[in-house]
C-alpha positions in Angstrom: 152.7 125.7 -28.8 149.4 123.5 -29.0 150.3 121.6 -25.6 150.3 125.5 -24.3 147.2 126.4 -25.5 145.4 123.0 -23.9 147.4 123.6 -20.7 145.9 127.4 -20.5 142.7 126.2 -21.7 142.2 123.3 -19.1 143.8 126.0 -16.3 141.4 128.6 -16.8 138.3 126.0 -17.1 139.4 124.9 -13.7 140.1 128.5 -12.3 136.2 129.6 -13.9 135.2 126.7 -12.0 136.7 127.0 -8.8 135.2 130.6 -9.1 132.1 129.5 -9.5 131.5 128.1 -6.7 132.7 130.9 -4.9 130.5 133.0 -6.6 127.4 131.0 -6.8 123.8 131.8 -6.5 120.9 130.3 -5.7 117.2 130.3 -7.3 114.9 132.4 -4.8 112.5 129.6 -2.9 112.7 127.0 0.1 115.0 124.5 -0.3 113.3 121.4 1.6 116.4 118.9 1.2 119.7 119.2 0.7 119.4 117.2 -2.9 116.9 120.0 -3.7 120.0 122.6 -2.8 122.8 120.6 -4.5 120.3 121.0 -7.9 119.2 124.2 -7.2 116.0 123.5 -7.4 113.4 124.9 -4.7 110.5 123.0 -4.0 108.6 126.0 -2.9 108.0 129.0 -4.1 109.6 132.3 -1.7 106.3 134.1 -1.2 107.6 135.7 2.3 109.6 138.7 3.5 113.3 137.5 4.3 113.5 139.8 7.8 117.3 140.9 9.3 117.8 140.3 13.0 120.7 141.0 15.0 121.4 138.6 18.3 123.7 139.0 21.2 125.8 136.5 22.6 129.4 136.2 24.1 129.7 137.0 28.4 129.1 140.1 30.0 132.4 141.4 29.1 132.3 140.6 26.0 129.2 141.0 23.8 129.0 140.5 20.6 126.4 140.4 18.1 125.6 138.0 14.6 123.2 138.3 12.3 120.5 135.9 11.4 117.6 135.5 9.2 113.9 134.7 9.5 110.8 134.4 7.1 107.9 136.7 8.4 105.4 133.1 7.5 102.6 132.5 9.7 102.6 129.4 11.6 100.2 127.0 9.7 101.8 128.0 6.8 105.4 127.0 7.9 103.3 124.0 9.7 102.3 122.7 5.6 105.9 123.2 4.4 107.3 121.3 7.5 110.9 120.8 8.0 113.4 122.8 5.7 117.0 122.4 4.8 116.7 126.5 4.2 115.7 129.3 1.9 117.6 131.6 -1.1 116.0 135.3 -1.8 117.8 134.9 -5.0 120.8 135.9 -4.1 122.4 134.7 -1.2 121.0 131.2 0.5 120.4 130.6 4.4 120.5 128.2 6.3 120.0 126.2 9.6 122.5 124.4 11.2 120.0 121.1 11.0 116.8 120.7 9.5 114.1 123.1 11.0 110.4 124.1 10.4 110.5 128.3 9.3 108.5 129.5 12.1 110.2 131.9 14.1 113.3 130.2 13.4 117.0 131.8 13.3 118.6 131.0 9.5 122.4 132.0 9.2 123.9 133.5 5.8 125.5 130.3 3.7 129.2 131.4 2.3 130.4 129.4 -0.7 134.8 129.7 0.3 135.0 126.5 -2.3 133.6 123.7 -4.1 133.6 120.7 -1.5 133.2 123.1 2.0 130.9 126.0 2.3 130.9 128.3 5.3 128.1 129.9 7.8 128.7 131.0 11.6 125.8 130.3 13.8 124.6 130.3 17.4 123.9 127.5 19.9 121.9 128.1 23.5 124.0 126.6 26.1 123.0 127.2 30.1 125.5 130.1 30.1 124.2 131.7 26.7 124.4 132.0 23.2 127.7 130.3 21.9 129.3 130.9 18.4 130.0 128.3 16.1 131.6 128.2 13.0 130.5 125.6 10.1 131.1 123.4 7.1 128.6 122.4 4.5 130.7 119.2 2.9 128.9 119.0 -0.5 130.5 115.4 -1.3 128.2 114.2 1.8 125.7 116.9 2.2 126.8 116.8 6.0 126.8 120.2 8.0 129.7 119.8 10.9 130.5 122.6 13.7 134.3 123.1 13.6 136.4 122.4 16.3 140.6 121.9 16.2 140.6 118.2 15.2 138.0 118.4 12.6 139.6 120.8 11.0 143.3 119.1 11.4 141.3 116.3 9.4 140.1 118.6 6.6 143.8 119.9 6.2 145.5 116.7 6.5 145.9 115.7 3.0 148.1 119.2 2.7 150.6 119.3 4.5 152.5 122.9 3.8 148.6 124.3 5.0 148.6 121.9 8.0 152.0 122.9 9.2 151.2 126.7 8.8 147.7 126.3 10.6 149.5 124.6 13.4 151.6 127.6 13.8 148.3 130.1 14.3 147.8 131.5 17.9 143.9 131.9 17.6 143.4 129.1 15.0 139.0 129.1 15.5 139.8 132.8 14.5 141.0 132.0 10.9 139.3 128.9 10.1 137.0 130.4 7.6 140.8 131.4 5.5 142.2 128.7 5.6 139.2 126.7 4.4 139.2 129.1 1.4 143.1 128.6 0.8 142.3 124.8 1.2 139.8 124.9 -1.7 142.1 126.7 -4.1 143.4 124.0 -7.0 
Protein backbone atom coordinates (compact mmCIF):
# COMPACT_ATOMS: atom_id res chain seq x y z
CA UNK A 1 0.00 0.00 0.00
CA UNK A 2 2.80 2.72 0.89
CA UNK A 3 5.04 1.64 -2.17
CA UNK A 4 1.52 2.63 -4.13
CA UNK A 5 1.07 5.69 -2.80
CA UNK A 6 5.07 6.78 -3.67
CA UNK A 7 4.64 5.15 -7.03
CA UNK A 8 1.30 7.49 -7.79
CA UNK A 9 2.89 10.33 -6.03
CA UNK A 10 6.25 10.25 -8.13
CA UNK A 11 3.84 9.45 -11.39
CA UNK A 12 1.77 12.34 -11.12
CA UNK A 13 4.82 14.78 -10.14
CA UNK A 14 6.33 13.65 -13.36
CA UNK A 15 2.93 13.91 -15.46
CA UNK A 16 2.37 17.78 -13.63
CA UNK A 17 5.74 18.28 -14.94
CA UNK A 18 5.73 17.09 -18.31
CA UNK A 19 2.55 19.29 -18.46
CA UNK A 20 4.13 22.03 -17.52
CA UNK A 21 6.10 22.49 -20.01
CA UNK A 22 3.56 22.00 -22.41
CA UNK A 23 1.65 24.52 -20.84
CA UNK A 24 4.16 27.10 -20.01
CA UNK A 25 4.23 30.81 -20.11
CA UNK A 26 6.43 33.38 -20.31
CA UNK A 27 6.87 36.89 -18.46
CA UNK A 28 5.79 39.68 -21.04
CA UNK A 29 9.29 41.56 -22.18
CA UNK A 30 12.36 40.90 -24.75
CA UNK A 31 14.20 38.14 -24.07
CA UNK A 32 17.90 39.22 -25.32
CA UNK A 33 19.53 35.64 -24.82
CA UNK A 34 18.54 32.46 -24.71
CA UNK A 35 19.82 32.03 -20.82
CA UNK A 36 17.52 35.12 -20.21
CA UNK A 37 14.51 32.67 -21.87
CA UNK A 38 15.56 29.40 -20.12
CA UNK A 39 15.11 31.75 -16.55
CA UNK A 40 12.35 33.54 -17.66
CA UNK A 41 13.66 36.51 -17.08
CA UNK A 42 13.30 39.49 -19.67
CA UNK A 43 15.83 41.98 -19.80
CA UNK A 44 13.60 44.54 -21.23
CA UNK A 45 10.57 45.69 -20.45
CA UNK A 46 7.57 45.03 -23.52
CA UNK A 47 6.61 48.65 -23.93
CA UNK A 48 5.45 47.97 -27.82
CA UNK A 49 2.37 46.71 -29.71
CA UNK A 50 2.85 42.87 -30.65
CA UNK A 51 1.25 43.42 -34.41
CA UNK A 52 -0.31 40.09 -36.48
CA UNK A 53 0.82 39.65 -40.01
CA UNK A 54 -0.11 37.15 -42.42
CA UNK A 55 2.68 36.05 -45.31
CA UNK A 56 2.38 34.05 -48.43
CA UNK A 57 4.59 31.57 -49.60
CA UNK A 58 4.39 28.13 -51.39
CA UNK A 59 4.36 28.22 -55.73
CA UNK A 60 1.77 29.58 -57.76
CA UNK A 61 -0.31 26.60 -57.48
CA UNK A 62 -0.08 26.31 -54.26
CA UNK A 63 -0.24 29.31 -51.84
CA UNK A 64 -0.26 29.27 -48.58
CA UNK A 65 -0.14 31.61 -45.87
CA UNK A 66 1.70 31.68 -42.00
CA UNK A 67 1.48 33.96 -39.58
CA UNK A 68 4.18 35.94 -38.00
CA UNK A 69 4.76 38.55 -35.56
CA UNK A 70 6.35 42.05 -35.28
CA UNK A 71 6.90 44.80 -32.62
CA UNK A 72 5.49 48.24 -33.99
CA UNK A 73 9.33 49.83 -32.25
CA UNK A 74 10.86 52.58 -34.10
CA UNK A 75 14.20 51.96 -35.45
CA UNK A 76 16.61 53.65 -32.96
CA UNK A 77 14.83 52.17 -30.39
CA UNK A 78 15.28 48.47 -31.63
CA UNK A 79 18.94 49.96 -32.76
CA UNK A 80 19.65 50.48 -28.43
CA UNK A 81 18.18 46.95 -27.64
CA UNK A 82 20.25 45.41 -30.53
CA UNK A 83 20.08 41.79 -31.22
CA UNK A 84 17.23 39.70 -29.55
CA UNK A 85 16.69 36.01 -29.01
CA UNK A 86 12.72 37.13 -29.04
CA UNK A 87 9.86 38.60 -27.14
CA UNK A 88 6.65 37.12 -24.78
CA UNK A 89 3.35 39.44 -24.54
CA UNK A 90 2.73 37.40 -21.45
CA UNK A 91 1.28 34.74 -22.79
CA UNK A 92 2.65 33.15 -25.65
CA UNK A 93 6.62 33.78 -26.59
CA UNK A 94 8.03 34.52 -30.23
CA UNK A 95 10.71 33.96 -31.72
CA UNK A 96 13.30 34.17 -34.60
CA UNK A 97 14.85 31.45 -36.15
CA UNK A 98 18.43 33.13 -35.10
CA UNK A 99 19.28 36.07 -33.30
CA UNK A 100 17.79 39.39 -34.89
CA UNK A 101 17.45 43.15 -34.11
CA UNK A 102 13.25 43.91 -33.75
CA UNK A 103 12.93 46.24 -36.48
CA UNK A 104 10.72 45.25 -39.02
CA UNK A 105 11.52 41.80 -38.40
CA UNK A 106 9.19 38.64 -38.84
CA UNK A 107 8.99 36.63 -35.12
CA UNK A 108 7.15 33.14 -35.40
CA UNK A 109 4.76 31.79 -32.49
CA UNK A 110 7.19 29.41 -29.98
CA UNK A 111 5.06 26.03 -29.20
CA UNK A 112 6.22 24.21 -26.01
CA UNK A 113 5.18 20.05 -27.49
CA UNK A 114 7.76 18.97 -24.42
CA UNK A 115 10.45 19.58 -22.06
CA UNK A 116 13.81 19.13 -24.05
CA UNK A 117 12.21 20.18 -27.88
CA UNK A 118 9.95 23.12 -28.47
CA UNK A 119 8.23 23.77 -31.79
CA UNK A 120 7.72 27.08 -34.27
CA UNK A 121 7.29 26.90 -38.16
CA UNK A 122 8.96 29.67 -39.97
CA UNK A 123 9.83 31.07 -43.34
CA UNK A 124 13.14 31.31 -45.25
CA UNK A 125 13.64 33.60 -48.78
CA UNK A 126 15.04 31.35 -51.25
CA UNK A 127 15.46 32.66 -55.21
CA UNK A 128 12.16 30.89 -55.86
CA UNK A 129 10.22 32.30 -52.71
CA UNK A 130 9.28 31.99 -49.33
CA UNK A 131 10.00 28.31 -48.09
CA UNK A 132 8.51 26.69 -44.90
CA UNK A 133 10.36 25.29 -42.29
CA UNK A 134 9.61 23.56 -39.36
CA UNK A 135 11.77 23.84 -35.98
CA UNK A 136 13.28 22.59 -32.80
CA UNK A 137 14.24 24.67 -29.84
CA UNK A 138 16.59 21.91 -27.93
CA UNK A 139 16.59 23.41 -24.39
CA UNK A 140 19.53 20.98 -23.17
CA UNK A 141 21.71 23.15 -25.77
CA UNK A 142 19.69 26.20 -26.39
CA UNK A 143 20.32 25.29 -30.17
CA UNK A 144 17.37 26.15 -32.67
CA UNK A 145 17.70 23.46 -35.78
CA UNK A 146 15.34 23.38 -39.02
CA UNK A 147 14.05 19.85 -39.43
CA UNK A 148 14.82 17.76 -42.16
CA UNK A 149 14.43 13.62 -42.35
CA UNK A 150 17.74 12.71 -40.81
CA UNK A 151 17.58 15.18 -37.96
CA UNK A 152 14.73 14.05 -36.96
CA UNK A 153 15.68 10.09 -37.43
CA UNK A 154 18.42 11.26 -34.86
CA UNK A 155 15.90 12.82 -32.32
CA UNK A 156 13.86 9.49 -32.51
CA UNK A 157 16.60 7.12 -32.46
CA UNK A 158 16.85 6.32 -28.88
CA UNK A 159 12.93 4.94 -29.33
CA UNK A 160 12.71 2.54 -31.43
CA UNK A 161 8.74 1.54 -31.51
CA UNK A 162 8.38 5.66 -32.54
CA UNK A 163 11.24 5.35 -35.05
CA UNK A 164 9.76 2.31 -36.72
CA UNK A 165 6.25 3.87 -36.89
CA UNK A 166 7.63 7.30 -38.32
CA UNK A 167 9.48 5.38 -40.88
CA UNK A 168 6.18 3.98 -42.01
CA UNK A 169 4.55 7.78 -42.60
CA UNK A 170 3.99 8.78 -46.30
CA UNK A 171 4.33 12.65 -45.64
CA UNK A 172 6.71 12.40 -42.66
CA UNK A 173 7.62 16.65 -42.68
CA UNK A 174 3.77 16.64 -42.40
CA UNK A 175 3.61 15.14 -38.87
CA UNK A 176 6.82 16.08 -37.44
CA UNK A 177 5.38 18.46 -34.93
CA UNK A 178 3.22 14.87 -33.45
CA UNK A 179 5.60 12.88 -33.21
CA UNK A 180 7.94 15.36 -31.46
CA UNK A 181 5.09 15.65 -28.86
CA UNK A 182 4.60 11.75 -28.60
CA UNK A 183 8.49 11.71 -28.27
CA UNK A 184 8.38 14.02 -25.20
CA UNK A 185 5.77 12.06 -23.40
CA UNK A 186 7.57 10.03 -20.24
Amino acid sequence: MRLSIVFLFLLSFFCVSSQAQTNRTWQAGIYKSFSEFEQNTPSVKLNWEVKLDSVKYGNLGNRKFMNTYLLAIPKAESKNIGEVFGFSDGTHFYIADYPHNLYNFAFYMLEPVGAQYLFFESLKETQYGEMHLSNTLNMTTGAIDYLTHNRFKKILADKPDLYTKYMKEEDKSAVWKEYLTEYQKK
